[in-house]
LUMMARKOL-387193 format. One record per residue (C-alpha): x, y, z; residue in one letter; residue number from 1. Coordinates in Angstrom, 1 decimal, always signed. Example, Ala and Ser with C-alpha at 12.3 -4.5 7.8 and 13.67 -1.06 7.14 Angstrom:
BEGIN
+12.3	-4.5	+7.8	A	1
+13.7	-1.1	+7.1	S	2
REM end
This chain:
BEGIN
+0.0	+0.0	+0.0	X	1
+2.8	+2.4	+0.9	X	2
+4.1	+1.6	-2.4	X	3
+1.0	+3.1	-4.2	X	4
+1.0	+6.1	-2.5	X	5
+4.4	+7.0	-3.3	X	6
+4.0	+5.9	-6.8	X	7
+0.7	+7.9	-6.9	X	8
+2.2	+10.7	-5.3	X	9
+5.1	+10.7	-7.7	X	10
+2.7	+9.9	-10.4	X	11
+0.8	+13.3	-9.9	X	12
+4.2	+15.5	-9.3	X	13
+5.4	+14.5	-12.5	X	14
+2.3	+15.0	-14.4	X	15
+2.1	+18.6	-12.4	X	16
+6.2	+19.9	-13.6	X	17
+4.9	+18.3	-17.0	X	18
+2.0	+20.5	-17.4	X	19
+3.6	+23.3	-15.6	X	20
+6.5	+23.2	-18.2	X	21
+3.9	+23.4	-21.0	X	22
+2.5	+26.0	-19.8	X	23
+5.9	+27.9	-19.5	X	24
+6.8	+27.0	-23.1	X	25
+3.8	+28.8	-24.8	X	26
+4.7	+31.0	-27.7	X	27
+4.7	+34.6	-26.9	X	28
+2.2	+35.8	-29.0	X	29
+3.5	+40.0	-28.6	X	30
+0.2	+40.9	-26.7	X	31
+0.4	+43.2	-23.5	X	32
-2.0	+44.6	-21.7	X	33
-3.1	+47.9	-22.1	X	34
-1.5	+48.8	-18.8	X	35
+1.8	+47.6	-20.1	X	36
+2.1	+49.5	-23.5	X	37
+0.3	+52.9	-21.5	X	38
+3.7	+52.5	-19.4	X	39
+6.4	+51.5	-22.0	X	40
+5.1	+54.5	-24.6	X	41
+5.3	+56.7	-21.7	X	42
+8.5	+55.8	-20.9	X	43
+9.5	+56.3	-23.9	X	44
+8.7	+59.9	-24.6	X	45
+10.1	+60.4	-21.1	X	46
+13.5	+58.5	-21.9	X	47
+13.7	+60.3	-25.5	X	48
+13.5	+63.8	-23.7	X	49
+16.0	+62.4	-21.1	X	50
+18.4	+61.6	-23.9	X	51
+17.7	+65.1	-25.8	X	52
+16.2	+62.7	-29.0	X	53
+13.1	+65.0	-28.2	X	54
+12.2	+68.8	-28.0	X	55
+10.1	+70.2	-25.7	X	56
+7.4	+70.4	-28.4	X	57
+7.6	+67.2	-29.5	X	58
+7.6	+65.7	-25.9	X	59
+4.5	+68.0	-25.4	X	60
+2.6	+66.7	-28.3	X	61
+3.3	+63.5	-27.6	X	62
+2.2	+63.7	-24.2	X	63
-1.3	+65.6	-25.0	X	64
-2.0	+62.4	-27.3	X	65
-0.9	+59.5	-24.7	X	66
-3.4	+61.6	-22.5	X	67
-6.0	+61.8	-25.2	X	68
-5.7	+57.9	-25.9	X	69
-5.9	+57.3	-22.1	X	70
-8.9	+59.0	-21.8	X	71
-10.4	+56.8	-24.5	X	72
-9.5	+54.2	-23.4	X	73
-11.0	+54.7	-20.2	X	74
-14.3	+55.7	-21.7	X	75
-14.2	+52.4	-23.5	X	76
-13.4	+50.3	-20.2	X	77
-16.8	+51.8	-18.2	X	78
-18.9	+49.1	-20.1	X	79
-15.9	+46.5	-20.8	X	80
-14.0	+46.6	-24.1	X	81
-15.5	+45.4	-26.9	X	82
-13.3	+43.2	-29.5	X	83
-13.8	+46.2	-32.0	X	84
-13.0	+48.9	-28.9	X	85
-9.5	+46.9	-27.9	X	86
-9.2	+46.6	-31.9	X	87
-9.3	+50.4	-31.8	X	88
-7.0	+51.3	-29.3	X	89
-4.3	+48.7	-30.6	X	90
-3.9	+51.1	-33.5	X	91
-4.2	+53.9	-31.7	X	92
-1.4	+52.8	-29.7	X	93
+0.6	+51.5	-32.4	X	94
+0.2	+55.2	-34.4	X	95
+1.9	+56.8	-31.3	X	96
+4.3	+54.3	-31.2	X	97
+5.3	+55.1	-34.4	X	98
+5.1	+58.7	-34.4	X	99
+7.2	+58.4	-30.7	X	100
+9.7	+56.6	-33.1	X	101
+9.8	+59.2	-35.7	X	102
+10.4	+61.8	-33.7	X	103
+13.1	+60.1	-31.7	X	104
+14.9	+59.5	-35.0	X	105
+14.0	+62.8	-36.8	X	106
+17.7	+64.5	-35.4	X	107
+15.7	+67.5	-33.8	X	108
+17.6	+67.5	-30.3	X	109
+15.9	+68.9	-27.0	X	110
+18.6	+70.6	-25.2	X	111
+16.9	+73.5	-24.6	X	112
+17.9	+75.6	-27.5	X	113
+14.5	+75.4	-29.9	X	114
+13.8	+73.1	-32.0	X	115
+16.2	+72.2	-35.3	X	116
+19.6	+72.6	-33.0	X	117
+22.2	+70.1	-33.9	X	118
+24.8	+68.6	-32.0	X	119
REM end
């Protein structure tokens, strides 16, 4: 009898790392939350006017439409999002990822000194 239980026991902790690995070894799919990109494309425009990739303007702008998006998103979530509302804000939040790209890249530096001053 003692036998059974330890092979039972053993039986069940194996079949528990097994599933536990599967689980683990999922595809990442490159879904986040909403939460998470709000916080990495604000980071972002914070960390690009940190490193003087962005103007004041530009930072500014990009801010007003993270607050913008924010608010539509939390319009959306007072019912629960939709499909077609999370739909929505996954381009939205993709266009401001892009145009947080752009103007990272676009050799406008914020130092302070108006907008167009190279290094």
């Amino acid at each position: 009898m003692k036998k059974l239980v330890t092979l039972t026991l053993t039986g069940a902790a194996a079949a528990l790392a097994v599933s536990a690995t599967a689980a683990s070894a999922q595809p990442y799919d490159g879904w986040q939350s909403i939460n998470q990109r709000q916080a990495q494309l604000e980071r972002r425009i914070d960390r690009g006017v940190q490193r003087g990739d962005l103007t004041r303007a530009e930072a500014t702008r990009l801010h007003r439409e993270f607050r913008q998006l924010s608010r539509l998103e939390s319009r959306y979530r007072v019912n629960g999002l939709t499909r077609w509302e999370r739909a929505d804000l996954d381009r939205r939040f993709d266009r401001l990822a892009a145009e947080i790209r752009l103007e990272r890249r676009d050799r406008d530096y914020g130092y302070g000194y108006g907008d167009g001053y190279r290094r």
